[in-house]
Steps between C-alpha positions, in 0.01 A plus 500: 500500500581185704661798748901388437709807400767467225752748508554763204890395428321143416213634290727725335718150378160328398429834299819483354515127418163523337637799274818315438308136356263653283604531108736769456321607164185486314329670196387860546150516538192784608424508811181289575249701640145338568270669265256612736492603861339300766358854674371357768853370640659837374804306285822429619835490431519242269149488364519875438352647169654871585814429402632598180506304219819580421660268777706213340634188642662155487323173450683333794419179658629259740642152421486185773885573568726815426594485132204263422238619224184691660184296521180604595455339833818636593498862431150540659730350814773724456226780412325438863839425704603906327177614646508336830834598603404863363191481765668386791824771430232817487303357789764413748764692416494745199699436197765656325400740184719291269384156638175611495533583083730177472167330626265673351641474148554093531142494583393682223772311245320181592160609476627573146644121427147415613342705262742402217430116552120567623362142514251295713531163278863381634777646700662736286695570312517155321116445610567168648269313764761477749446705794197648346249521750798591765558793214113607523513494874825700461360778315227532691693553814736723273269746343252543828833587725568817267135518412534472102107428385682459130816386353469715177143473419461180606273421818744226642230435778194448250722278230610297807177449669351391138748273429529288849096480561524354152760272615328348824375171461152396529562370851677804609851448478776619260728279322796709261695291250792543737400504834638640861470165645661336224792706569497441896438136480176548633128452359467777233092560498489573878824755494363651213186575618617557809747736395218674258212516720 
């Protein structure tokens, strides 16, 4: 967007990386299809109700570092990194059939750990406060890059809004138990908000 071109043979090795560092297993699960379409923006790939129902895959996330145990903040990373480097391979210079399925499959295997550890409380999966609002703002970013209204038959976007408009202080900030600016050294109540707003 920014107008600097990055070569395939690069994207391909992002693409490829990405693949490699997310879990190498997970539980079988259904495919999660939002329960209803949005007609108006005609579905999409990920958010699509016509496939069938009969589509299975694995519940897997993404961990801080290879070999680490997924977390929530972390998989809707990985999740959005897939789906970016997917993007920019179609747009600037097409992508390999098998990539593209590679790809394609990882995104939907960690739309499926989301599902499995579904929660707005804490980071999941051991709903902790660390990183939780940086988890929130994660799967935001996440879900509205491959347009997914619902993880399951959960509205992500309604739970979330409910729970942080709830959270803001009378004076307008917010303030989590474990804070952004806590973690940078700097003062939590204005990253936070900052970050939120």
């Amino acid at each position: 967007r920014c107008g600097y071109e990055v070569d395939k043979k690069t994207l391909e090795r992002i693409a490829n990386r990405l693949l490699q560092i997310q879990d190498k297993s997970g539980p079988r699960v259904q495919r999660a299809l939002d329960p209803t379409p949005d007609k108006e923006r005609g579905g999409s790939r990920y958010g699509d109700t016509t496939r069938p129902k009969d589509v299975f895959d694995r519940a897997r996330g993404f961990g801080y570092t290879p070999g680490e145990a997924p977390t929530g903040s972390m998989t809707t990373a990985g999740m959005s990194s897939v789906a970016i480097v997917t993007a920019m391979l179609l747009e600037q210079h097409g992508l390999d059939p098998d990539l593209r399925q590679r790809l394609d499959q990882g995104i939907w295997d960690s739309i499926a750990w989301l599902v499995q550890h579904y929660d707005i409380d804490g980071n999941p999966p051991m709903r902790t406060s660390v990183w939780h609002y940086y988890y929130l703002y994660g799967l935001e970013r996440a879900c509205v890059i491959v347009d997914k209204q619902y993880l399951g038959d959960r509205d992500w976007y309604r739970d979330g809004s409910i729970l942080l408009i709830d959270a803001q202080k009378e004076d307008g900030r917010w303030q989590p138990p474990s804070a952004v600016g806590q973690w940078s050294g700097g003062p939590g109540p204005v990253y936070d908000t900052a970050y939120l707003d």
